[in-house]
C-alpha positions in Angstrom: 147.0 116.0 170.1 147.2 116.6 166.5 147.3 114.1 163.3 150.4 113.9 163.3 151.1 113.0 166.9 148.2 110.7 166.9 149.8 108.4 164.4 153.1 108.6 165.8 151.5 107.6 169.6 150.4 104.2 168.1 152.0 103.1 164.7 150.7 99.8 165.6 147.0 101.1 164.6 148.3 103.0 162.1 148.8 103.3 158.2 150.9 105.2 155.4 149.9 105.7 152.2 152.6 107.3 150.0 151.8 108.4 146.0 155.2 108.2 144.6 156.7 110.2 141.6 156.7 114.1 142.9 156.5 112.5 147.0 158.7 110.0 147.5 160.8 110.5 144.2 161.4 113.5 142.5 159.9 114.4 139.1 162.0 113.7 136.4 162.5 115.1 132.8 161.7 110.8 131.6 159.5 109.0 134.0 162.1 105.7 133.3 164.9 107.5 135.5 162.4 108.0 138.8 164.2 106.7 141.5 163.7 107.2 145.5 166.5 109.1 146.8 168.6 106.9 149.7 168.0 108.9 152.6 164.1 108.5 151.9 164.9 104.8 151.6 165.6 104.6 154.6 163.6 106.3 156.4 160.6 104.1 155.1 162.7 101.1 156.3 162.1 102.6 159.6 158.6 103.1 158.8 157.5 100.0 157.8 159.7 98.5 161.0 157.0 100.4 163.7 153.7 100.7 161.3 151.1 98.6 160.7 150.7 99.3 157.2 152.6 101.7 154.8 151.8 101.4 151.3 152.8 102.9 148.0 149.5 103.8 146.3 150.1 105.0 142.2 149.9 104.9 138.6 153.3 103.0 138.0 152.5 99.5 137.7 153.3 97.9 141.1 156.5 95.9 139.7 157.8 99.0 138.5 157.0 100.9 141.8 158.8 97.9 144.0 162.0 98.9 141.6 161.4 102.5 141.6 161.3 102.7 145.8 163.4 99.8 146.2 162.4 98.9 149.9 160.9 95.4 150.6 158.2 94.6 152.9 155.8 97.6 151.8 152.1 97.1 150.3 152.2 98.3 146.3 149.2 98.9 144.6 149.7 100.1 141.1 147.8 101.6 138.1 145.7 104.0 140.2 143.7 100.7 141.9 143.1 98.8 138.7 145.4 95.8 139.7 142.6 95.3 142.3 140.1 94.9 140.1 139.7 91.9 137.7 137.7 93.3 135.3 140.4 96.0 134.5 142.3 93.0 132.5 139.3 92.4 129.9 140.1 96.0 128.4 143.6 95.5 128.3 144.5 94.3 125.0 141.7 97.4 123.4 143.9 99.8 125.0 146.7 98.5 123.3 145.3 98.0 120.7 144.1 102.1 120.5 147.9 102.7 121.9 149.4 101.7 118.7 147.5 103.8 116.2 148.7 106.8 118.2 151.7 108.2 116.5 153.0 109.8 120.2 157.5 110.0 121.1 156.5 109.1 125.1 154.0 106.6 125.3 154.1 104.4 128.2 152.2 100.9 127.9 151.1 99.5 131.4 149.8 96.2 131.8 146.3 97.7 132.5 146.7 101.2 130.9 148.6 103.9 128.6 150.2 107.1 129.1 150.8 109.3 127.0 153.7 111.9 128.4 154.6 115.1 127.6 156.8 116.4 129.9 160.1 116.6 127.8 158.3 118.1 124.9 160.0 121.3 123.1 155.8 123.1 123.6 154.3 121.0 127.1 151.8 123.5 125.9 150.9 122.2 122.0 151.7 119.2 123.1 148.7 118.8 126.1 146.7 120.7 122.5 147.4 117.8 120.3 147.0 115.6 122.4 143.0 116.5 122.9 141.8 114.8 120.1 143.6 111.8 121.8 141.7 111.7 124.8 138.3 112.7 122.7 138.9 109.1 120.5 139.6 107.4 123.6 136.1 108.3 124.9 134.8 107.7 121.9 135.6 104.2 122.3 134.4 103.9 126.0 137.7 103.9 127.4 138.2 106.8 130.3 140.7 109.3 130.1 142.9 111.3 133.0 145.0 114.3 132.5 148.0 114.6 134.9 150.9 116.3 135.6 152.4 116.6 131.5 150.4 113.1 131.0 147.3 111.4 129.1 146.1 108.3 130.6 144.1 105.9 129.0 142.4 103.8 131.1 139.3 101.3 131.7 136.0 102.6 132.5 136.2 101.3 135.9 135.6 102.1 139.0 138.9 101.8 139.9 141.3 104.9 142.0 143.5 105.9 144.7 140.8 106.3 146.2 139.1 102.6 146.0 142.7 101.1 146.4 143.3 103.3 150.2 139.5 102.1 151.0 140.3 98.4 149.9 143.1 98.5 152.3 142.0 99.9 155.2 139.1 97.5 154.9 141.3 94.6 154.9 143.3 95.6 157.7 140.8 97.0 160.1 143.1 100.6 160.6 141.3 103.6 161.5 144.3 106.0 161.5 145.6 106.6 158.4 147.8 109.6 156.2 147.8 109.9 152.7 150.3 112.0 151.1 150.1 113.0 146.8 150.9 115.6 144.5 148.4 115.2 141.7 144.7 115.1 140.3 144.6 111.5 141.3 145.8 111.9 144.8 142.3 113.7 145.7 140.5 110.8 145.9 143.0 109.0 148.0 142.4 112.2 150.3 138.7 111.4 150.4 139.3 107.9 151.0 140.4 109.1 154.8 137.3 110.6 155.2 135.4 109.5 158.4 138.7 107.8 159.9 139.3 108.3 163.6 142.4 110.1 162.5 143.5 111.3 159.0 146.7 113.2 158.0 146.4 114.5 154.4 149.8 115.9 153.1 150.1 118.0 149.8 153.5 118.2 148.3 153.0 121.3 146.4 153.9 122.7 142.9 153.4 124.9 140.0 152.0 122.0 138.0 149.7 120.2 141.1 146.1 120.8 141.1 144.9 124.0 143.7 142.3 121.9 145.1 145.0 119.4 146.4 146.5 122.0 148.6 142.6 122.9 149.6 142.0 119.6 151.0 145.3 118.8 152.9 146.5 119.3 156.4 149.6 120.0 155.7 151.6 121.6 152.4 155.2 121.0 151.8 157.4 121.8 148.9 159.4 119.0 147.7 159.8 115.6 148.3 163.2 116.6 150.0 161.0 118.7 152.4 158.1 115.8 152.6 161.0 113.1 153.5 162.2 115.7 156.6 158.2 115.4 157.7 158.4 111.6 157.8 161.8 111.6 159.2 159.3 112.7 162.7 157.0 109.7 162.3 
């Protein structure tokens, strides 16, 4: 019996963990338009109907995700695992604070965090170049910093991930099948987050701008988020 097979013998033991722009939503040209297509609407209606846990895990803050997937009765855990985390709201208002002085067309404030987007500028390549000595002042003042697909992000320097968010979750709920499905730099360390499980499904939705190592680690490669939906459709 495969992953795959596993999870769908016994959703009741089960959980889902779903990054979502590039996965559930497509990428779009301005991150403000994201939006999860109907037919993959539905299908994680039926979803969270027969699993015991399915949960959105990513760097949108977690009101933003709820409006983005638009499907009630999921677990949303936003800004990469920092809404978890207390301490992530003591740095807040120095992130901000940095956020301002940077003169930057696309800059996204979070409640936790800043990005800094790049995606629908004319050069994605100058752009990524000036934005450098962003990311090197950021450091500078303790703060960490994560490049992305065509985005900065300024964060705390917590301990705080995918990763620790998936862990956090499984803990609480005592699952020890799980699959994990991402698109980016940040979804690696939800994939490590399965590691030791009884079963673990790690999907890759690949693409010219995703990481190499993300398709290294997974199970299973798709193409699209059209194509991932058609792989949950079977769950």
């Amino acid at each position: 019996m495969n992953g795959l097979d596993s999870l769908r013998a016994d959703p009741g033991e089960s959980a889902l963990f779903f990054d979502i722009d590039g996965v559930l939503a497509p990428i779009v040209e301005r991150p403000q338009d994201a939006r999860v297509p109907g037919a993959t609407r539905r299908v994680l209606e039926g979803l969270r109907d027969r699993y015991a846990l399915v949960a959105c895990v990513t760097g949108r803050p977690s009101e933003v995700a709820r409006e983005i997937v638009g499907v009630d009765g999921l677990t949303y855990v936003g800004e990469h695992g920092l809404e978890l985390d207390p301490e992530a709201a003591e740095w807040a208002g120095r992130i901000h604070g940095f956020a301002v002085e940077v003169p930057w067309a696309d800059t996204e404030v979070k409640p936790l965090s800043v990005a800094f987007h790049y995606r629908a500028a004319p050069d994605p390549d100058a752009a990524r170049v000036a934005l450098e000595p962003v990311a090197a002042a950021a450091l500078d003042l303790g703060f960490r910093c994560r490049w992305g697909r065509m985005v900065l992000e300024v964060l705390p320097p917590i301990d705080a991930s995918k990763g620790t968010a998936v862990r956090h979750l499984l803990a609480t709920s005592g699952l020890r099948r799980a699959l994990y499905a991402g698109d980016d730099t940040t979804d690696l360390d939800g994939f490590a987050a399965l590691d030791g499980l009884d079963t673990a499904v790690r999907i890759a939705v690949v693409s010219a701008e995703g990481p190499a190592e993300l398709g290294e680690r997974a199970d299973l490669l798709v193409g699209s988020p059209e194509t991932f939906r058609e792989l949950i459709e079977q769950l």
